[in-house]
C-alpha positions, 0 to 999 in steps of 0.5 A: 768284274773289275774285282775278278780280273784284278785277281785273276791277274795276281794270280797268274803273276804268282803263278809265274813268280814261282818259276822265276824265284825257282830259276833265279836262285838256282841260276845263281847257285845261291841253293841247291833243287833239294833245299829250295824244295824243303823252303818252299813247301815249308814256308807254303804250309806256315803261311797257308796255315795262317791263313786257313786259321785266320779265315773264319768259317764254320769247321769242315772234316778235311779229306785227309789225304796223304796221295794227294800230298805225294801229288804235290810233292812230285810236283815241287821236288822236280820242278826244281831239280829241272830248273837247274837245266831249263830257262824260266821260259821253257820250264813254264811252258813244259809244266803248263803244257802237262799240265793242260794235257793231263787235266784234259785227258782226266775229263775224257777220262771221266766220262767227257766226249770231245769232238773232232775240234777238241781231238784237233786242238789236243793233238796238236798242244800234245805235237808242240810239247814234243817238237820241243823236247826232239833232240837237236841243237836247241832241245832243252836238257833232256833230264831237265825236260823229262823232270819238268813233264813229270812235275806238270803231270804230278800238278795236274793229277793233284789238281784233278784230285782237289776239284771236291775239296769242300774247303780249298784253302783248308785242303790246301794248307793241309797237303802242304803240311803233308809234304814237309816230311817228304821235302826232309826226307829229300833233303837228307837224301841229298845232303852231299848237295847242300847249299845254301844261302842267305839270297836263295833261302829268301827267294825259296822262302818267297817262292813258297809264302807268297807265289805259291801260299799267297798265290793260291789264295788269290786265285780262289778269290778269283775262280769264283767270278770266272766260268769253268771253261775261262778258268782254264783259258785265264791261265793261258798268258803264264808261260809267256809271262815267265818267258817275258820275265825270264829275258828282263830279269834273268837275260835269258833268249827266246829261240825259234824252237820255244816260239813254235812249241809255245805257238803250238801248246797254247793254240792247242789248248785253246782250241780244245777249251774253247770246243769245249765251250761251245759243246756246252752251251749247245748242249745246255740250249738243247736241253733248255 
């Protein structure tokens, strides 16, 4: 038990490193969104491809999947083009909230019957990622917003996809792989906008190696003691995490508008979890 939280607690601070590295490098000027992106992802794939040969397990056929790269991809590129417009807070808490959202409308989707508490808890994680984005004088940047909800669907749908990864880490390095072409491909795209230095290809570079490469790698160590609704709940604590770090790190303010939508996202999607939860072990106790 002490093992799977001290993991579980790793991991959600690299899950929230991710959006401070991000934020911090492009705040500063010190990259451009394109550059960072072609970073992360690349040094996310030599890492997770060091790892994934270093782990000795009895070779697995890889479901090889280009979808799932592009999946990954237009979760990263918008990631960081949107934190060029967002604090680290509302960033993470608009990806988060997406990604919630998405994946719960993906069980419901496959087959799932909420009760009218896990209909409640969804309305209302869905109304606090709205009030954030209406229009008014402390609305996040509109394109930086739309980018950050694109990236926390793009996550959620690659997330849904690799819940049959027979071998997570192997899939994972490979997806990455994947991606590099792409990131190139961006980067080229936006060669205007190059900038690069040496402060933010450090930060990129450990945005993708160790937030996002060895930040994934963790968490697979911690999922396995967790039961499948807490892992879910675990990560409720990021975006305020990254709210915390974005104001002792980036000097960054936490205005009424944030507190209430973060209020209103988080409560909501432990409130569905935890219906969930419940309507399980009923049904588990019924059929027992």
């Amino acid at each position: 038990m002490l093992r799977t939280a001290l993991w579980t607690a790793l991991a959600l601070i690299a899950f929230s490193a991710n959006s401070l590295l991000c934020r911090l490098a492009l705040s500063r000027g010190s990259i451009d969104p394109a550059s960072f992106t072609t970073v992360r992802l690349a040094s996310g794939a030599l890492t997770l491809a060091i790892l994934a040969r270093a782990v000795a397990r009895p070779p697995r056929r890889l479901d090889v999947s280009w979808a799932s790269a592009a999946m990954l991809f237009l979760y990263a590129a918008p990631f960081s083009f949107a934190y060029s417009r967002l604090t680290a807070g509302t960033g993470a808490l608009l990806v988060f909230g997406a990604v919630q959202v998405t994946m719960i409308l993906g069980s419901l989707r496959a087959g799932d019957r909420p009760n009218v508490t896990q209909w409640l808890g969804l309305l209302i994680a869905f109304g606090g990622l709205v009030y954030l984005v209406l229009p008014g004088l402390t609305a996040p940047h509109p394109v930086g917003a739309a980018l950050m909800l694109v990236a926390g669907l793009a996550w959620g749908l690659y997330s849904l996809r690799g819940r049959s990864a027979r071998d997570p880490l192997a899939q994972t390095a490979s997806n990455f792989a994947r991606t590099v072409p792409m990131t190139l491909a961006l980067s080229v795209a936006s060669y205007r906008g190059l900038h690069v230095e040496s402060t933010g290809l450090a930060l990129a570079a450990l945005s993708g190696a160790v937030a996002s490469g060895v930040g994934y790698v963790i968490w697979y160590h911690a999922v396995p003691g967790l039961p499948g609704i807490a892992a879910s709940i675990v990560q409720l604590p990021v975006p305020v995490l990254t709210t915390a770090g974005g104001v002792l790190l980036l000097h960054e303010r936490i205005t009424l508008r944030l507190g209430l939508a973060a209020l209103l996202v988080l409560g909501g999607v432990a409130v569905t979890l935890l219906a969930r939860s419940r309507g399980l072990t009923r049904e588990r106790l019924s059929s027992g």
